[in-house]
Structures are given as structure tokens and as C-alpha cells.
C-alpha positions in Angstrom: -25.0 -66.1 7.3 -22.1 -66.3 4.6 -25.6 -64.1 2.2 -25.7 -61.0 4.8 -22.0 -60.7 5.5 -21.8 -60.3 1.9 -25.0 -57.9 1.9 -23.6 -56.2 4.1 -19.8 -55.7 2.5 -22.6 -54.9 -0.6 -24.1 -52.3 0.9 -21.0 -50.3 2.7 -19.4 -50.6 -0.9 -22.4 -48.7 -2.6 -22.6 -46.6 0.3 -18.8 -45.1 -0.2 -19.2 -45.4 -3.6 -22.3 -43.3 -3.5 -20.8 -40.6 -1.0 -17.5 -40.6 -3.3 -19.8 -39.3 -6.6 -21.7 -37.1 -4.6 -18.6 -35.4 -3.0 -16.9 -35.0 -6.5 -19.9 -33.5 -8.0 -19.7 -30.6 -4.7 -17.7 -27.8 -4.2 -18.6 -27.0 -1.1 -15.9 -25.5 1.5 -16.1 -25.1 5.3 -14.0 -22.7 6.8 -13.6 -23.3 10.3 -11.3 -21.1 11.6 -12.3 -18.1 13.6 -10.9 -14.9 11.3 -12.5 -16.9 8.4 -8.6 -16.8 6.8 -10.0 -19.3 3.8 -13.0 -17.5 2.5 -13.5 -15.1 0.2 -15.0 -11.9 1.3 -19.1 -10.8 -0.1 -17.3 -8.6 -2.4 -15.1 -10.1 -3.9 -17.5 -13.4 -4.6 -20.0 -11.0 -5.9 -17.3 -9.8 -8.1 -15.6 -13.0 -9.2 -18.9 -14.8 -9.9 -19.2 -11.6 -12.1 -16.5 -12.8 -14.8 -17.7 -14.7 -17.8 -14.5 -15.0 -20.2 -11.7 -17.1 -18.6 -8.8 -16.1 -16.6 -5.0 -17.8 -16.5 -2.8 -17.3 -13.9 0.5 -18.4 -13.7 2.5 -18.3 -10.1 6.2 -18.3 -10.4 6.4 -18.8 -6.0 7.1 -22.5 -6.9 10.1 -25.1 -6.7 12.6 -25.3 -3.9 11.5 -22.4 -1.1 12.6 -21.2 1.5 10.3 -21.8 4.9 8.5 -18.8 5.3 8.0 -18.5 1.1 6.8 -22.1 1.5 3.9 -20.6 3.8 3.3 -17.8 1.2 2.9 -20.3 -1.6 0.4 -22.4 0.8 -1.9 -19.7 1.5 -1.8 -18.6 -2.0 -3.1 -22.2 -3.8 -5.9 -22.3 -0.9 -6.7 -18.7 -1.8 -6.7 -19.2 -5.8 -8.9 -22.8 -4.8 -11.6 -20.2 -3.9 -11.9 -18.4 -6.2 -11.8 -21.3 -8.7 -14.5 -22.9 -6.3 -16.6 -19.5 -7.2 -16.2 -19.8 -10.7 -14.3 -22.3 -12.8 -14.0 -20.2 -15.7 -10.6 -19.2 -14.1 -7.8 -21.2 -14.1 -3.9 -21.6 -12.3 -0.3 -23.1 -12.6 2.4 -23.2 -10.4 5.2 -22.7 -12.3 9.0 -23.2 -11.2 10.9 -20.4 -12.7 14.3 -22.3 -12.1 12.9 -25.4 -13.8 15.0 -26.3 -16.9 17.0 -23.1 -16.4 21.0 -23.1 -17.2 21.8 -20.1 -15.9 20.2 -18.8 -12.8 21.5 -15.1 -13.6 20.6 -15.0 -16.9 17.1 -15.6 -15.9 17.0 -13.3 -13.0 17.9 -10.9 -16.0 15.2 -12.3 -18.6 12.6 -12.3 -15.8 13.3 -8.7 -14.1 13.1 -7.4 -17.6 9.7 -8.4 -17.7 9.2 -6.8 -14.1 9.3 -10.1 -12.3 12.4 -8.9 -10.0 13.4 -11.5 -8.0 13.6 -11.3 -3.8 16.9 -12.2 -1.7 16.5 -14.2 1.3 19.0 -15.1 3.7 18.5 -18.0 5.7 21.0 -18.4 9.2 20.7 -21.7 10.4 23.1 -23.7 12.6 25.5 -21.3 12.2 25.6 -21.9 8.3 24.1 -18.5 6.6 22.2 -19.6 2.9 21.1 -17.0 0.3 18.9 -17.5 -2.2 16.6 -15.8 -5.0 12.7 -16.4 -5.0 9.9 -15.1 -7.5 6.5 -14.3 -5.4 5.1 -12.8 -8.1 2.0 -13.9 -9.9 0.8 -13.2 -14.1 -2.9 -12.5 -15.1 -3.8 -13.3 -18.5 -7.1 -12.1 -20.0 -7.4 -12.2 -24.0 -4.3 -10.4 -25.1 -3.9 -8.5 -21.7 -1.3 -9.4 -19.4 -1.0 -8.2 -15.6 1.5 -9.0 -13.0 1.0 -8.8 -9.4 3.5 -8.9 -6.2 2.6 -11.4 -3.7 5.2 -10.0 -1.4 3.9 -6.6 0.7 6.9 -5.0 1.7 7.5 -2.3 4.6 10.6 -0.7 5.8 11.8 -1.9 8.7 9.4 -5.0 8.9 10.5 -8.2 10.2 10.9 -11.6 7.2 8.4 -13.2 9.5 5.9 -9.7 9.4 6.7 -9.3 6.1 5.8 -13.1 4.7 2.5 -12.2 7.7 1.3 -8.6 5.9 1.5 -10.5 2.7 -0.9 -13.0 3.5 -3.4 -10.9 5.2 -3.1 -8.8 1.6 -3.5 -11.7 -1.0 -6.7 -11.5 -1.9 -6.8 -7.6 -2.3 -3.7 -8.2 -4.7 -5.2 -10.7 -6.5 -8.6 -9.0 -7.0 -7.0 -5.1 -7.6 -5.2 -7.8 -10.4 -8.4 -8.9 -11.3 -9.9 -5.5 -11.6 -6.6 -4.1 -13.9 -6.8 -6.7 -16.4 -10.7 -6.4 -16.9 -10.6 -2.8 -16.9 -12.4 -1.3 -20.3 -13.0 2.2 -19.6 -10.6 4.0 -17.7 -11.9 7.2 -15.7 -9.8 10.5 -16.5 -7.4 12.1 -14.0 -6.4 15.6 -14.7 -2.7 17.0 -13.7 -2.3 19.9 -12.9 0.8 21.2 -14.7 0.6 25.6 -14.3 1.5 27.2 -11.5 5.0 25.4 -11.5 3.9 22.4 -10.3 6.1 19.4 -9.6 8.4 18.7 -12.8 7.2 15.7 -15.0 10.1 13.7 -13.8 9.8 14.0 -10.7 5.8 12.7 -10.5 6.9 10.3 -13.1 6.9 7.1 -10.9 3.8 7.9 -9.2 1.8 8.5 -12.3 2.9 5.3 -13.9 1.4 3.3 -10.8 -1.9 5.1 -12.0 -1.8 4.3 -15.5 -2.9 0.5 -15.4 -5.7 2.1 -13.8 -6.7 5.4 -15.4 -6.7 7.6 -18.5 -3.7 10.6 -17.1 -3.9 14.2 -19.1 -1.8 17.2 -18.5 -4.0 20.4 -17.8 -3.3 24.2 -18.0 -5.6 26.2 -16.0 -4.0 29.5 -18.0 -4.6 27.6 -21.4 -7.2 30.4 -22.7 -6.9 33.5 -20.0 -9.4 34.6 -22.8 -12.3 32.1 -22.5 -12.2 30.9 -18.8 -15.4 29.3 -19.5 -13.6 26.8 -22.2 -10.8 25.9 -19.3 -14.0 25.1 -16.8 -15.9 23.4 -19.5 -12.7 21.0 -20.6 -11.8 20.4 -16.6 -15.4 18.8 -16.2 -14.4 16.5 -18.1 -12.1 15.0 -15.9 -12.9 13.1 -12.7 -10.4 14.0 -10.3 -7.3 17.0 -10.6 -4.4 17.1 -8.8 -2.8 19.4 -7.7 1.5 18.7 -6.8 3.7 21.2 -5.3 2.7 24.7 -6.8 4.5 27.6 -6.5 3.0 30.0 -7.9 -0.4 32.4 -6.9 -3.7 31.4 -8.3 -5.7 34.0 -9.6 -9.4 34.9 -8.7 -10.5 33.3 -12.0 -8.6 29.7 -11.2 -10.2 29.2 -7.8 -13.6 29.6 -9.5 -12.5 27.6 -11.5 -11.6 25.0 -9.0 -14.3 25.7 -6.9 -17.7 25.2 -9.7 -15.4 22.1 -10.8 -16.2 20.4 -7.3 -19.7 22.1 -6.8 -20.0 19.5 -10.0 -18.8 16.4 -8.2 -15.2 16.7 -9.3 -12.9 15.7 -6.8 -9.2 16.9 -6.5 -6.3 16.5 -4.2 -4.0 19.1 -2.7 -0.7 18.5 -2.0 0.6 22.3 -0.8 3.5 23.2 0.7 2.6 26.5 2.2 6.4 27.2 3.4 8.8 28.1 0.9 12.2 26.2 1.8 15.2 26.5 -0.8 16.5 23.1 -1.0 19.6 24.3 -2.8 20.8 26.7 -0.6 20.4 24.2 2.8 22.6 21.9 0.6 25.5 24.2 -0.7 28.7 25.5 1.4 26.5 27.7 3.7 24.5 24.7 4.9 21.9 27.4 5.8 18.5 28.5 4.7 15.9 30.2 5.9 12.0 29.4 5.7 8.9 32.0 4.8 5.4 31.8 3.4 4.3 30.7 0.0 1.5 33.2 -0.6 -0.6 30.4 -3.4 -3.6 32.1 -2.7 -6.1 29.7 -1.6 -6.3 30.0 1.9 -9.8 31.3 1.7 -11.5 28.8 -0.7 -9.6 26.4 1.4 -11.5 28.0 4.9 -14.8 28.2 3.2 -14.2 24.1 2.4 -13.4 24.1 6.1 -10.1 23.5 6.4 -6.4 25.6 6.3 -2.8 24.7 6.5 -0.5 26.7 8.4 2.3 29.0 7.6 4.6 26.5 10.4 6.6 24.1 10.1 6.1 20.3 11.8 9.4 19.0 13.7 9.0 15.4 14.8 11.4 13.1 17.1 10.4 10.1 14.9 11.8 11.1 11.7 13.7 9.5 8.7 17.7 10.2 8.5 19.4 12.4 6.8 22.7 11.7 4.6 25.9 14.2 5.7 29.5 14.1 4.6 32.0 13.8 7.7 35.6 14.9 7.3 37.7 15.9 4.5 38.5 14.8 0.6 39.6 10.6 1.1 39.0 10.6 4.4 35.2 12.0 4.2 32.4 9.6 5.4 28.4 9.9 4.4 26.5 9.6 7.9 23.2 9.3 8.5 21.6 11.5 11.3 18.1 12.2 12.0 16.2 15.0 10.9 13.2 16.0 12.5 12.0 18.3 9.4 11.9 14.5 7.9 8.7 13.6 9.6 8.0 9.9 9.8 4.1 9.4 9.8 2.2 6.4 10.2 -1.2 6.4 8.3 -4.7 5.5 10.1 -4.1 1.8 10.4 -8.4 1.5 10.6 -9.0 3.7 7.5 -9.2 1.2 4.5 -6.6 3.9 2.7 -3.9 3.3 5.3 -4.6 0.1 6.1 -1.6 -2.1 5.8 0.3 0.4 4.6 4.2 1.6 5.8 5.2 4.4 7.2 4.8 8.2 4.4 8.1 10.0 3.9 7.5 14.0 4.6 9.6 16.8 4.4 9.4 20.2 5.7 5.8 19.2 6.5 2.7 21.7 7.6 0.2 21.4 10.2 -3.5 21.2 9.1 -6.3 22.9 11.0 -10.2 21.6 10.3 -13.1 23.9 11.0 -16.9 23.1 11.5 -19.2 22.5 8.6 -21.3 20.1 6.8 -18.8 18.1 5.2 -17.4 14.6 6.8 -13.6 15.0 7.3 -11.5 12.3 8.0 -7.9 12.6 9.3 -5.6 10.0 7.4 -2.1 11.1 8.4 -0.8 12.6 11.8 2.7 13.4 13.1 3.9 11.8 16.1 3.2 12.7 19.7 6.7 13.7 19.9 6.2 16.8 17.7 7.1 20.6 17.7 5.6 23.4 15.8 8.1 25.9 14.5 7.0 29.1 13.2 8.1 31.4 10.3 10.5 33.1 9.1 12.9 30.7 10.8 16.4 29.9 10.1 17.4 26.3 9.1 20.8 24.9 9.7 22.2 21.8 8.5 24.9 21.5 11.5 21.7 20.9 13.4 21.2 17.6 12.7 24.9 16.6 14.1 23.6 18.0 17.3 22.5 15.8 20.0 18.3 16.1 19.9 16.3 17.1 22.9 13.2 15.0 23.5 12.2 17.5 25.9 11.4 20.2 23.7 8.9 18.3 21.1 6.0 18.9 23.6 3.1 19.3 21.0 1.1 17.1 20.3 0.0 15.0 17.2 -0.4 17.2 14.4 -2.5 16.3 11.2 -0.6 16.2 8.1 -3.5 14.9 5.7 -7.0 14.7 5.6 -9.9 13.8 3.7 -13.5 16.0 3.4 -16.1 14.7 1.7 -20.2 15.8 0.6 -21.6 18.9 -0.7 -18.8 21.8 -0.7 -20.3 25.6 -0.1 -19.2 27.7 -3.0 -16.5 30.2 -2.4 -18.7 32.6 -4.5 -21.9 32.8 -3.0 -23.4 35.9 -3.0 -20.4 37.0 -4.5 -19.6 38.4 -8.1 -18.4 35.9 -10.5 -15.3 36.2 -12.3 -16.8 34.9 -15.6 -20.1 34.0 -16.6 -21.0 30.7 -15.6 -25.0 28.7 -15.0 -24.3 27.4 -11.6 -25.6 23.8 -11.2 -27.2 21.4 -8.6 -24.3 21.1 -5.8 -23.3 17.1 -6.5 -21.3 15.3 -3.8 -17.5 15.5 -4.1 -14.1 14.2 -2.0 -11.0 16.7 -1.5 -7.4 15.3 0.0 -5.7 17.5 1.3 -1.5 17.4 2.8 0.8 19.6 4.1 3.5 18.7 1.7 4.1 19.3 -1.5 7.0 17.0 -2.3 5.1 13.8 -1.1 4.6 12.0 -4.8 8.0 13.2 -6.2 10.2 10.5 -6.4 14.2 11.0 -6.3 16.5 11.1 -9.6 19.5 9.1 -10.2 22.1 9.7 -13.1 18.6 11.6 -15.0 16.2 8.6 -14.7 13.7 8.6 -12.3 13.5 6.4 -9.4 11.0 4.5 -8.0 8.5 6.6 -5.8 9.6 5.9 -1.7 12.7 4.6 -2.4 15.8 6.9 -0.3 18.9 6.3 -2.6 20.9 8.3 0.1 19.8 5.7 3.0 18.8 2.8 0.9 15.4 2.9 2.8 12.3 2.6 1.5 9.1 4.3 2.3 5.0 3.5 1.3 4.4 7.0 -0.4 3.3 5.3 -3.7 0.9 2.8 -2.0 -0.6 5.4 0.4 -1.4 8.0 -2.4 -2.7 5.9 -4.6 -4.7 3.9 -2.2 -5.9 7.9 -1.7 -6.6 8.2 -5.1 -8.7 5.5 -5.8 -11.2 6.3 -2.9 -11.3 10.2 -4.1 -12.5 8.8 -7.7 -14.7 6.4 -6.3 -12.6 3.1 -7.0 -12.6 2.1 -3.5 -14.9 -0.8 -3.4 -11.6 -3.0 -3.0 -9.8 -1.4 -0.6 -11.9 -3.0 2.6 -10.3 -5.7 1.6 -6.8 -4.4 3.3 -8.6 -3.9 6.0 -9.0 -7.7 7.0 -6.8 -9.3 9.4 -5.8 -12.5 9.6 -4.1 -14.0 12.8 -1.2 -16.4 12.0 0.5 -18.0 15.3 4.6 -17.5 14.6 7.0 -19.2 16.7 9.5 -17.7 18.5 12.5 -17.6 17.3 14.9 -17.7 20.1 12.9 -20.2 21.8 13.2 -22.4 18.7 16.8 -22.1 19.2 17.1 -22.8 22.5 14.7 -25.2 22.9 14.3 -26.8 19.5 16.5 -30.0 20.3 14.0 -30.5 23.3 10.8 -30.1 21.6 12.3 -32.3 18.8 13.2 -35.5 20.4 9.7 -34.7 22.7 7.6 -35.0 19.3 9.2 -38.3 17.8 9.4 -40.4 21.2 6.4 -39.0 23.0 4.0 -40.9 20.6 5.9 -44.2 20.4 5.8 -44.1 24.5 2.5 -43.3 24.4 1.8 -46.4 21.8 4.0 -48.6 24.2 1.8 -47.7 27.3 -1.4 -48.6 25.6 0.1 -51.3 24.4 0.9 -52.7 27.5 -2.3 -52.2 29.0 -4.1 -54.0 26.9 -2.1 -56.6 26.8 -2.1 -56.8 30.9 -5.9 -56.3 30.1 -6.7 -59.2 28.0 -4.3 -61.6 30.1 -6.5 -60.7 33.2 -9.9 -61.5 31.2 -8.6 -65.0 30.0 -7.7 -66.1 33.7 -10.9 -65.3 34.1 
């Protein structure tokens, strides 16, 4: 007997032991849960699995955390566990930025200068209000390249809860758009447009450096030889994308051939036209008065032939953003905000991979867009509100206006579509038609064209002659998701959008409420620390009435 009890102990030993070696030597996951929140999507496996040099990546979202941040962190170790899981050739450290630190402002400092700026959060919690400074930011290292990348996906007027829940469904795009910036060897070329009195340097400047991690950025002249047109085609094929910011001035019949053979040859571009002339200056002097008329650029018929045209209106919309007014006079003057419905507020195609995620685009003194019929797939990114009114030209623009009470009544049109993408084999402005310049016309080769009604919609403000960052409203202190929505844009018009499904997925995270957590919380607390033990006491007691009864027996 005492030999097969201890064949037995024997065997259930080995057994474990056996089950233990062969579990260390797996790395196999399940995921369980319905939205499949822990696994990797096909692409980015396929593009992980891809990597052969290794990869370090240091997360400073470590140490003492707030609760929400402390969710953050969680979902971003289980997320960097994939990938390691995929291929162990990468590597990661939690690292506590305040560990060892002296001086928690002098590190804010140190650490912001390396674009690491930290995040305030306030905490209110029995009636006791807590701030404190977090880091959700992340550092990729690949041979002597360094990347960083923002774990924290903000959106104005978002929620902490809805903010901490965006950022989670958006981990893994950020980490593999990381991924992608710090392997990148070859950069494709991105001409801007810079005749025709474009948008001033400083002025794109923010938005341009968000592209340069990305791609190779060169300014280009469409009057550099009036000449040799042929030269200024020949260079611009050479590029894989031009665009186009805010011109002002008439394009000749020689530039739109020369925009139009450049997309007969696959290159893509996009437009951002204002076709309404407004003079900022003169709405914002004394007068507080302008008045609006058309910006004759020239275009509208290689625009119609591509099947599309903006119109000479203007789009007024109840949801806008505010605008900034001085009340009163000299000391006892007060900056206001009121709304402006020549401020559009638009909300992006939340199912369209390039909106998808993404806030709500600043516009200003927007256009309506008109699509006609023709071969080419258009897809509408960007409309107005249903709460809209067109307003035609010449019309006279007041500032007082916007001190007025607004009349929801009156914004009766409907949605209007600010921005649009067309995509396939453009028709050629010039068929049948004399050229302006000797050119051997080509195969037709498949090409993408944005298109907005606005041409101020990637200049960012200035402040004391620096630039400032692209969205942000110095005048409200609100910022808007024009940087992320253009160049979201621009990576799928150059055909760098294998990534950007990835902001599609959503993840479904169950959040408490927080007033019933407050009004209930003492309740629910005392519920989960007794309820057990009273459960435990009950099956206590029944088995010990239980066994009593069988030993009478």
C-alpha cells in the first residue's frame, strides 16, 4: 500500500513537473474576450514578425499612478507582452521617471526638453482635490535612432475617463506608427507648393514638422522656369504627393497642365482652397467689418472635369468654435468668448480609417463642396453639421454679430461637405484639346486627390513670432485635431495607410459610473468584504449540521 501511495505522489510530481517545462517552453496566448482587446491585429503580426534587428522600449507611465493612468499602464505591458510573444527580438522597461529624482520640477524641465511633457491630473476625492504630474509617454530605440510616442490620445472636450478609453483603443496604432518611424530608410517625397502665395512658411510650419519623421518635404515653384515648362513637369514627377495651402493667386493655363499630366502619372495632391476671399485684417480693426467676394484661382474647370467644385458661398454652422471679443473699455475691458458660426466645428467620418478616432477639425470661413458623376470613387471625409446655412457672396461680415443672440431657426440646410477624397484614373483636362507645351502623354496610372473648402486648415497660430502647435486656439485655450486629421489624410493619399485600420478598432471597456460610485460606494463596499465571510459562515454551518446528522446515523 505504503509502494503505490508513493507511486502515485511519483507520478503527479512528474506530471506537474512535466506540464511546468512544457508551459515555459510555449508562448501561446488565448484571448478570450469578445472584441479580441489582447491580440494583435493580422497586420500588425505580419509586420512585427517582419523585424530582424532588436528593438528597446522604455515606458516612463510607471511608479505611483493615478487610477485611470494605472489602467493605461495595464493595458500597455499586456499590449507590449504581444508583441514580445511575436518576436522576442524586442524588448521593454518600465521606468519610473520620479525614481531617484530630487527635484520633481527640474525633471519636468529636463524631460519636456526632450519632448516628454508631462500630463496634470486632478484627482477630487472625498472632498480632498490631489494634483499630480504623469509621463504616458513611451521611447523607441533602434541602432542610433530614437522615437518617442504619446500613449495619451487627447480630444477637446473629452471626458478623463474617455480620454484614458480612446487611448487604449489607440495603443497599438501608436506603438506600430512608432514602429514604422524608427525603421523607416527611405522616405517618399512630398512636394509644397510655395507660388501662388501660398500659406507663409510659418504658418504650415507645425504641420510640416509632424511629417518630417515620416517623409522627405521640398519646397516647389511651379513658375521656377516660365521658359522650360517641361523641366517644372519633369522635376514635379519626382515627387509623390503636392500640396497645395491657401493660394491666392490665378493659375495659369500652363500650371494646371502641369497639375493635371502630374496626376495622369499617379501623383497625388491635396487641395486646400479657399474660394472666398475674406480680409482678416479689416474684420479685426476699428470697423469690425468686412466684406466677402470670390477668389478667381482658376481651377474650377480642371476641378469639374476631376468631378468635383467648391462653391463661391460661405458655410455658417450652429455648432461652431468661439470666438475671442474685447467687452468694455481700457481697465475695465474683458476678452469674451462667443460663438461664431463662420468657425465651423466638423466632426470627421468616425467609420473612415482617416477620421477614425480623431477630434473634432477647426474651419474658418469654410466652402461648400459639390461632387459630380464619373468614374472616380469619392469619399466624403468631412461635413458640416445639420444645423448649417449657406450664405452667398458678396456678403457683408460684421463682428457685432457674434454678440447677437443666434437663431437656430434660420440654419435650415442641411449637412454640407467640407472635404472629400477622389480616387482612380483622373480624365485629362486636355483631351482633345491643344497643349500648352509639348509633352508624350503617358499610360493614365491610378492617383488620390483631397480636396477642402478651407484654406487656413494646416496653418497653425503665432505667438510672440514662434509658431504654435497646429490645433491649439491660444485665444480660447482649446484645442482642436487639425494636425492628426491631415496627416492621417496624407498618409492614405501617398499610400502609407496600411496602419491606419488599426484606429479603426474598438475596444469596449465597462466604466463605472461615477455618481453612483459616490452614492453608493459605501454600500457596495461593506457588501464585498462581508458578503463572502457570510457566505463562508453558511456553508460552514451546513456542513457541520450535515456531518452531525450522518454520525447519528
Amino acid at each position: 500500500m505504503f509502494k503505490t501511495s508513493f507511486l502515485r505522489i511519483l507520478f503527479v510530481f512528474l506530471g506537474v513537473l512535466l506540464i511546468q517545462i512544457l508551459a515555459s517552453q510555449s508562448s501561446y496566448r488565448w484571448d478570450l474576450t469578445a472584441d479580441k482587446r489582447y491580440s494583435l491585429s493580422p497586420e500588425s503580426v505580419a509586420f512585427i514578425k517582419a523585424i530582424e534587428k532588436p528593438i528597446r522600449i522604455d515606458v516612463f507611465l510607471n511608479g505611483k499612478l493615478p487610477q485611470e493612468y494605472q489602467r493605461l499602464r495595464s493595458e500597455t505591458e499586456i499590449l507590449l507582452q504581444s508583441v514580445v510573444a511575436q518576436n522576442d527580438r524586442f524588448y521593454f522597461e518600465f521606468i519610473d521617471p520620479y525614481k531617484g529624482a530630487s527635484n520633481s520640477e527640474q525633471l519636468m524641465d529636463e524631460m519636456s526638453q526632450y519632448g516628454l511633457f508631462p500630463e496634470l491630473v486632478v484627482e477630487n476625492s472625498n472632498q480632498v482635490t490631489e494634483q499630480s504630474y504623469v509621463f504616458p509617454w513611451m521611447l523607441l530605440n533602434y541602432e542610433n535612432r530614437t522615437v518617442r510616442v504619446s500613449l495619451l490620445q487627447k480630444n477637446l472636450g473629452d471626458q478623463p475617463d474617455q480620454r484614458i478609453l480612446q487611448s487604449i483603443q489607440q495603443l497599438e496604432f501608436a506603438l506600430m506608427d512608432g514602429i514604422h518611424q524608427v525603421l523607416l530608410e527611405e522616405k517618399k517625397k512630398i512636394a509644397v507648393l510655395k507660388s501662388h502665395k501660398t500659406s507663409e512658411d510659418i504658418l504650415i510650419t507645425s504641420f510640416l514638422q509632424g511629417l518630417l519623421p515620416y517623409y522627405n518635404l521640398a519646397s516647389f515653384n511651379l513658375k521656377a522656369f516660365p521658359e522650360a515648362p517641361q523641366k517644372t513637369l519633369e522635376n514635379l514627377t519626382r515627387f509623390d504627393l503636392l500640396l497645395v495651402s491657401n493660394p491666392k493667386e490665378s493659375f495659369t493655363n500652363t500650371e494646371k497642365f502641369i497639375l493635371d499630366q502630374f496626376t495622369q502619372q499617379g501623383g497625388s495632391s491635396m487641395f486646400l482652397i479657399d474660394p472666398v476671399n475674406i480680409q482678416k485684417d479689416s474684420l479685426f480693426n476699428l470697423s469690425g467689418t468686412t466684406v466677402s467676394y470670390g477668389n478667381p484661382l482658376e481651377l474650377d474647370d480642371l476641378f469639374f472635369k476631376y468631378g468635383f467644385r467648391i462653391r463661391q458661398e460661405l458655410v455658417k454652422d450652429l455648432y461652431s468654435a468661439p470666438i475671442v471679443l474685447a467687452q468694455g473699455s481700457q481697465n475695465n475691458s474683458q476678452y469674451l468668448p462667443y460663438p461664431w458660426p463662420y468657425n465651423p466645428l466638423a466632426a470627421p467620418d468616425q467609420n473612415n480609417p482617416i477620421g477614425s478616432a480623431v477630434g473634432n477639425v477647426f474651419f474658418q470661413f469654410a466652402s461648400p463642396i459639390d461632387t459630380l458623376k464619373n468614374n472616380l470613387k469619392k469619399t466624403i471625409l468631412i461635413n458640416s453639421s445639420s444645423l448649417s446655412k449657406i450664405e452667398g457672396i458678396p456678403s457683408i461680415i460684421e463682428l457685432k454679430t457674434a454678440t447677437k443672440p443666434i437663431k437656430p431657426s434660420v440654419f435650415t440646410d442641411t449637412a454640407q461637405t467640407l472635404g472629400l477624397t477622389l480616387e482612380g484614373k483622373f480624365n485629362s483636362l486636355y483631351t482633345n484639346r491643344i497643349h500648352p507645351f509639348e509633352w508624350e502623354t503617358k499610360e493614365i496610372i491610378n492617383a488620390r486627390i483631397a480636396v477642402f473648402g478651407d484654406g487656413n486648415l494646416i496653418e497653425n497660430q503665432i505667438d510672440k513670432g514662434k509658431p504654435l502647435e497646429l490645433g491649439y486656439d491660444k485665444w480660447t485655450n482649446n484645442f482642436y485635431s487639425n494636425k492628426q486629421f491631415f496627416k492621417n489624410t496624407i498618409h492614405y493619399l501617398i499610400g502609407e495607410d496600411n496602419l491606419l485600420s488599426l484606429r479603426s478598432r474598438e475596444i469596449k471597456i465597462a466604466l463605472l459610473d461615477s455618481e453612483k460610485v459616490k452614492s453608493k460606494g459605501t454600500f457596495w463596499t461593506y457588501f464585498s468584504v462581508f458578503t463572502p465571510l457570510v457566505f463562508l459562515l453558511i456553508i460552514g454551518l451546513f456542513f457541520n449540521w450535515y456531518r452531525n446528522k450522518s454520525y447519528r446515523q
